[in-house]
C-alpha positions in Angstrom: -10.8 8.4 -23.5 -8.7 10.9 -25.8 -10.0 13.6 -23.5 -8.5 11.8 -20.5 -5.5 11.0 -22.4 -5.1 14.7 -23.6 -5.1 16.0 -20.1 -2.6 14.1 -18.6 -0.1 14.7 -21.4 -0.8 18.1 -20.9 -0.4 18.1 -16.7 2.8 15.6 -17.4 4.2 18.0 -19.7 3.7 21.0 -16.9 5.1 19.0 -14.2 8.2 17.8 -15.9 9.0 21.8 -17.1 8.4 23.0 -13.4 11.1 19.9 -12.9 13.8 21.5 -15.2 13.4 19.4 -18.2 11.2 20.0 -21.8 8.5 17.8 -22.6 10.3 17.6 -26.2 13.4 16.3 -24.0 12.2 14.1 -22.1 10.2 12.3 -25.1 13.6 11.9 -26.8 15.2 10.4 -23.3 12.3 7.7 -23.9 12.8 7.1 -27.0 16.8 7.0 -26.9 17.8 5.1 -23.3 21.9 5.2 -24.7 21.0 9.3 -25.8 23.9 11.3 -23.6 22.2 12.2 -20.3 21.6 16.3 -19.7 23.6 18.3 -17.9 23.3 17.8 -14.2 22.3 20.5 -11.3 24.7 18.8 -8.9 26.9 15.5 -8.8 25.8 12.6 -7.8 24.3 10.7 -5.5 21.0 13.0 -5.5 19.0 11.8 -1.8 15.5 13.5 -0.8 14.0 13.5 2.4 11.1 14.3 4.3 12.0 14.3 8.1 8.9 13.9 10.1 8.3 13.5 13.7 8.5 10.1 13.6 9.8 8.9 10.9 12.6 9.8 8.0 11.6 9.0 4.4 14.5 9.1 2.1 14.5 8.6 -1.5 17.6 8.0 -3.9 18.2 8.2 -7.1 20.3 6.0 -9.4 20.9 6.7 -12.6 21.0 4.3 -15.2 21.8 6.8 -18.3 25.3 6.8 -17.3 28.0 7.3 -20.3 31.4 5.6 -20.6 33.3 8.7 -19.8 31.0 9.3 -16.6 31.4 5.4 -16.0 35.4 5.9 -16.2 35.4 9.2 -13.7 32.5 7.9 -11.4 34.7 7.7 -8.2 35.3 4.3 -6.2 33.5 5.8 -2.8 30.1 6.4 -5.5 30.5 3.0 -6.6 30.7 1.8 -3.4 27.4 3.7 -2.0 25.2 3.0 -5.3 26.2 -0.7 -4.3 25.4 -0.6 -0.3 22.4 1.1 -0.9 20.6 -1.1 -3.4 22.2 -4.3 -2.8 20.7 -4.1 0.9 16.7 -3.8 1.8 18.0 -3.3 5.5 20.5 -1.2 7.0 21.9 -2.0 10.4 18.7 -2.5 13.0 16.1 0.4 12.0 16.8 1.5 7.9 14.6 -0.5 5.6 14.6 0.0 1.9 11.2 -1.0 0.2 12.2 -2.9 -2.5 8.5 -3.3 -3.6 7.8 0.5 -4.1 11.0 0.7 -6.4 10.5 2.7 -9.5 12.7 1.9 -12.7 13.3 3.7 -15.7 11.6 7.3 -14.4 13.3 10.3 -15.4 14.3 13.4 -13.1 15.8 16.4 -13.9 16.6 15.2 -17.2 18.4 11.7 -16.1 16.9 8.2 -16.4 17.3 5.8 -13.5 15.4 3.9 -10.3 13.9 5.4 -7.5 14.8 3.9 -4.5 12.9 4.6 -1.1 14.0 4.2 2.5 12.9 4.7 6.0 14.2 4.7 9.2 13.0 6.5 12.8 13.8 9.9 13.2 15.0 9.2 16.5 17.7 7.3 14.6 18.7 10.3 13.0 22.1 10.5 15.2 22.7 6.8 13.2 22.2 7.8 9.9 24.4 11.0 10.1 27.2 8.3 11.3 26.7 5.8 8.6 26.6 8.4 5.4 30.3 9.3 7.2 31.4 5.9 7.0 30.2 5.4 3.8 32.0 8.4 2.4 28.7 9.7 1.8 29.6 13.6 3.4 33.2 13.4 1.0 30.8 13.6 -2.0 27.5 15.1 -1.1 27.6 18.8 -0.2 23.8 19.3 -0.4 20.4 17.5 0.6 17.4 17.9 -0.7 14.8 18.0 2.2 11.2 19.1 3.7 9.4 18.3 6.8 10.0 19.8 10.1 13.1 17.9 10.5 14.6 19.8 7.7 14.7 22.8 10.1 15.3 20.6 13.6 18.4 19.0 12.2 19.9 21.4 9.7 22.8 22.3 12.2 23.5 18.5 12.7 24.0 17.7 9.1 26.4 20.8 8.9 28.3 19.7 11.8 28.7 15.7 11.8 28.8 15.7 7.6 29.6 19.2 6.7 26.1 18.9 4.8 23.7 21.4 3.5 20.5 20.8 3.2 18.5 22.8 0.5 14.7 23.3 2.5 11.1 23.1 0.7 7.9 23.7 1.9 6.1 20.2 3.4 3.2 20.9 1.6 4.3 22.1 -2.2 6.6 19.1 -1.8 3.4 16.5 -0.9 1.9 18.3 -3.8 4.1 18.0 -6.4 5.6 14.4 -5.5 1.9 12.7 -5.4 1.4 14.0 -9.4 5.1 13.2 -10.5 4.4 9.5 -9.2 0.8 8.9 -10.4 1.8 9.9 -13.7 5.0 7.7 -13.5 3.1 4.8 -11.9 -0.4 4.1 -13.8 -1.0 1.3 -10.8 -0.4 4.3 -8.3 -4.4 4.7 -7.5 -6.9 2.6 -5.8 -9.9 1.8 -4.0 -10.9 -0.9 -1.5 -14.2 -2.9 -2.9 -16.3 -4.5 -0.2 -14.1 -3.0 2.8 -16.2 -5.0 5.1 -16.5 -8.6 3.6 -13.3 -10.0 3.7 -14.8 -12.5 1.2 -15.1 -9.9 -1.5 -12.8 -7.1 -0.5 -9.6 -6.3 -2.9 -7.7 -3.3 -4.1 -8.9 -1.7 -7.4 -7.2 0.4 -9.2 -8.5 3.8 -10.0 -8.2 5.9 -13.4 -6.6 9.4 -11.3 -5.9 11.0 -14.8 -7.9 13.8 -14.0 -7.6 14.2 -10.0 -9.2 18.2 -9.8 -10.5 18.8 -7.8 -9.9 16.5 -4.6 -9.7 16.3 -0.6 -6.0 15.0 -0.1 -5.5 13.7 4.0 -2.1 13.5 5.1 -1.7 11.0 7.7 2.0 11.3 9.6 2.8 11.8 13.4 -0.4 14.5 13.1 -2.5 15.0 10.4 -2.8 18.2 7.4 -6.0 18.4 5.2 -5.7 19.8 2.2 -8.6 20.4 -0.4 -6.0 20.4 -3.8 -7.6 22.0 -7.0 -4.5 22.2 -9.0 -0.9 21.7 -9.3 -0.4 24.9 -7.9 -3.7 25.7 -6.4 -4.1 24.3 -2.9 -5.3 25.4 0.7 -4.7 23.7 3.9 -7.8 23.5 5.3 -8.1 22.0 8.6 -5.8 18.9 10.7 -5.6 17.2 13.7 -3.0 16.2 16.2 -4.3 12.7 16.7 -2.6 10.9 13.9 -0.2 7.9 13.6 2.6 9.2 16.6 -1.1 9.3 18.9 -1.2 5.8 17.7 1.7 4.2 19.1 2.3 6.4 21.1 -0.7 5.4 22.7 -0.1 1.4 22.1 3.5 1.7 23.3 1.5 2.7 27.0 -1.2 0.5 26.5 0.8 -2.6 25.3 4.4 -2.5 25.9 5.0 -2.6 22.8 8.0 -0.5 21.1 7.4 -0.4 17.1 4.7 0.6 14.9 4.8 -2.8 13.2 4.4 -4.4 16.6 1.6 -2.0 17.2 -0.6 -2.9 13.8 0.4 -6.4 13.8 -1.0 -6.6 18.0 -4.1 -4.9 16.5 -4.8 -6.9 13.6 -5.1 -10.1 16.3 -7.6 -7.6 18.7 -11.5 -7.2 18.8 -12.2 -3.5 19.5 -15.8 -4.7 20.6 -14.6 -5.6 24.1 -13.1 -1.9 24.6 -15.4 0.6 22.8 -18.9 0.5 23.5 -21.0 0.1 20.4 -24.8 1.3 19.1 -26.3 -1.7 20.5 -24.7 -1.8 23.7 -26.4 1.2 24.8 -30.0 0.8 22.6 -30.4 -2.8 22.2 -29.9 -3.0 18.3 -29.7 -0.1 15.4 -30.6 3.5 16.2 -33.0 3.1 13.7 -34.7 6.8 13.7 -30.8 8.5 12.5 -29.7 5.2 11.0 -27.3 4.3 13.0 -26.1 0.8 13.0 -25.7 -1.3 16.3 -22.3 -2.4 15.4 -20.9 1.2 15.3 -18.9 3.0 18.1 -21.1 5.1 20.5 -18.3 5.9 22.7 -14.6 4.9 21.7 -13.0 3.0 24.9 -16.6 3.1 26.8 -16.0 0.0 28.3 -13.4 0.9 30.1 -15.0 1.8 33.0 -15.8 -1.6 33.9 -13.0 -3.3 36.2 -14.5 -6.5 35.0 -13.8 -5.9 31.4 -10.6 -4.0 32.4 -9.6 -7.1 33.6 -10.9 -9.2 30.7 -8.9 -7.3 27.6 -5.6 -8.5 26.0 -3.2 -6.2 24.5 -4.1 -6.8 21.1 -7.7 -5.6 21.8 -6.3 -2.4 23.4 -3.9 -2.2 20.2 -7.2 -2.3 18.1 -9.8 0.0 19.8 -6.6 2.5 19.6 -6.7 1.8 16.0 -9.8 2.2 15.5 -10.1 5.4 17.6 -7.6 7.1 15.5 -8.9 6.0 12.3 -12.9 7.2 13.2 -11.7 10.8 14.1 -9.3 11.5 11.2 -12.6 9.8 8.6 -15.0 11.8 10.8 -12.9 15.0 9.9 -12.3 14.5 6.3 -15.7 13.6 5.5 -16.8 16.7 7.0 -14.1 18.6 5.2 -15.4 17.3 2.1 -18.8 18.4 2.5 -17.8 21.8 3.2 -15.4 22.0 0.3 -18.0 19.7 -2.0 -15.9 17.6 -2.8 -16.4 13.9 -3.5 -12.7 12.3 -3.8 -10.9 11.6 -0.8 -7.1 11.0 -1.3 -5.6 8.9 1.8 -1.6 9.3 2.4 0.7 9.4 5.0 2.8 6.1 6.6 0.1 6.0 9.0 -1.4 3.4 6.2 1.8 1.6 5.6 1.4 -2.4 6.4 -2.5 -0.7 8.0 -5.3 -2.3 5.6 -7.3 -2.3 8.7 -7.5 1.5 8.5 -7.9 1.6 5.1 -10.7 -0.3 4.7 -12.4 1.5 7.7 -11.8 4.9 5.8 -13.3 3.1 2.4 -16.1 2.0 4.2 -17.3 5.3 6.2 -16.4 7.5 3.6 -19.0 5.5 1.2 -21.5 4.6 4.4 -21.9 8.2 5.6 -21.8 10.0 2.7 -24.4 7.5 0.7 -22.2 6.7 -2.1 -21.6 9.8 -3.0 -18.0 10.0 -1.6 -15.3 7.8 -2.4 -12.1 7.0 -0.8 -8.8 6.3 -2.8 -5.4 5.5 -1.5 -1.7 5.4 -3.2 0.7 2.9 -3.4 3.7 5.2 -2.2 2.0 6.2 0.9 4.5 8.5 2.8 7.5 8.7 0.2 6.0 11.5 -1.6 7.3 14.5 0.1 10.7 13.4 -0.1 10.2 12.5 -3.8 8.7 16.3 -4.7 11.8 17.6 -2.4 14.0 15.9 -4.7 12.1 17.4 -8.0 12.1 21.1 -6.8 16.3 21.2 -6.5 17.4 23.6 -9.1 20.9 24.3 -6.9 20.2 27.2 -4.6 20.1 26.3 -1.0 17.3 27.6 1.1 
């Protein structure tokens, strides 16, 4: 235990220096909430993002360590924003804040305040630009922290429509450095599904991540990166696939009619995958006994498809699911393979592929642990998607890139 213990103070003392702040300073912050705050970087409101291909993740930060004098010269239009923002858990028809993912009293760059984290479509982006100039937003903010591919695809719209910069890091340090700044802030961050398969017995455990090196970390967005992590700073991509969450609906949007990724899981969690794929035993009878395979595993994903009479016989909801499940085998097939070849034995699932997706998750708990005997296990974090956005955020030391 005082090993454990000794590590992580000694990783959460590296990560908070790469941050900009002492370990010594940030020890006194905890001990002293009404100590004067640090010097900021940049004025507030300080916003992250990671703009994917299909969807924004945006994280704020309020701080809470505010002094009288900054209380008396904090400008109406800031008051104004720090209320719309986390008064509301929706914004107009898209923008949902995740009020259960809040994180309170967590220090960044030196400040103490909450984390707050939103999403909204990038298609929506257009919307978003127009609300932060409502707000006033663009009158006080001169520069965005940001990563994904969207940093890059809309750069010239924030300069135009808000007279916005935005200050550009790499997807993957950002991933990186925003999955160890929240595990160490959130000791629940970590966990494993028990029993994926009997509902009867299945629940989230947490998991002791203290020390996480070395480990196979699967990004799941529109498209999926695999990365096999061995250190803060020590990290290769590996290997990825385009069939990720955007293959997903945009798959079930075809198949279904259906317009939302939240219409899309909650049509699959109603389906039965059985009457589109065809199985083990549909072709052998029972279990494929001399490779141990199962009868109730997929031989061929949508095999029964070629059937007009089961064509004819499927709801949307079982279409929604045998997508699901399609998706989900390939990206566990992959990463279990990368694991092998990279020997290792933790599997970290991320990505808002698994947001409101236990269905997924458990099917990723359960092949990891089936296919490699035991001897792989599968662990998942609470913040899912947030956490290149939130190691955007970290990274800002005032240059723009």
């Amino acid at each position: 235990m005082y090993r454990k213990q000794s590590y992580k103070n000694i990783l959460k003392k590296k990560i908070m220096a790469s941050n900009g702040y002492s370990g010594a300073g940030m020890m006194e912050s905890e001990s002293k909430n009404n100590s004067p705050p640090c010097e900021s970087i940049n004025s507030m409101p300080w916003f992250g993002m990671d703009i994917g291909g299909t969807l924004c993740k945006l994280v704020y930060f309020e701080p809470k360590d505010i002094t009288r004098d900054e209380a008396d010269a904090e400008l109406e239009t800031l008051k104004n924003i720090r209320r719309y923002l986390t008064k509301h858990s929706a914004y107009g028809k898209t923008g949902h804040r995740d009020t259960h993912l809040q994180m309170n009293n967590v220090c960044i760059r030196g400040r103490r305040g909450t984390l707050h984290f939103i999403r909204f479509p990038t298609s929506e982006m257009g919307n978003f630009l127009a609300l932060a100039k409502s707000k006033g937003m663009a009158n006080l903010v001169t520069t965005v922290c940001a990563t994904g591919g969207g940093a890059f695809k809309f750069e010239e719209n924030f300069k135009k429509e808000v007279n916005m910069s935005l200050a550009k890091f790499d997807e993957l340090d950002s991933l990186i450095r925003g999955i160890l700044y929240v595990e160490i802030t959130n000791p629940y961050e970590c966990y494993y599904w028990s029993h994926p398969t009997d509902d009867t017995r299945c629940q989230k455990i947490p998991y002791d991540f203290s020390e996480p090196y070395p480990f196979l970390l699967v990004n799941i967005g529109s498209g999926v990166s695999i990365l096999a992590v061995y250190g803060p700073e020590n990290y290769k991509r590996i290997s990825g696939t385009s069939l990720g969450g955007g293959t997903f609906l945009g798959l079930c949007c075809l198949l279904t009619g259906c317009n939302t990724f939240e219409e899309a899981i909650e049509l699959a969690t109603g389906g039965d995958n059985t009457k589109v794929d065809k199985l083990v035993k549909d072709i052998y009878g029972g279990d494929y006994g001399p490779f141990g395979l199962p009868g109730d595993i997929v031989a061929s994903s949508f095999g029964q498809m070629n059937s007009k009479e089961r064509r004819n016989a499927v709801t949307k909801e079982d279409l929604a699911r045998a997508t699901l499940v399609t998706i989900t085998n390939n990206i566990g097939s992959i990463a279990r393979m990368c694991a092998v070849n990279e020997k290792l034995e933790r599997v970290v699932f991320v990505g808002n592929f698994l947001r409101v997706n236990p269905i997924s998750m458990k099917l990723l708990a359960y092949a990891m642990d089936y296919w490699s005997k035991g001897t792989m296990k599968a662990l998942f974090l609470e913040h899912e998607g947030y956490f290149g956005a939130v190691g955007c955020l970290l990274q800002f030391k005032g240059e723009i890139n």
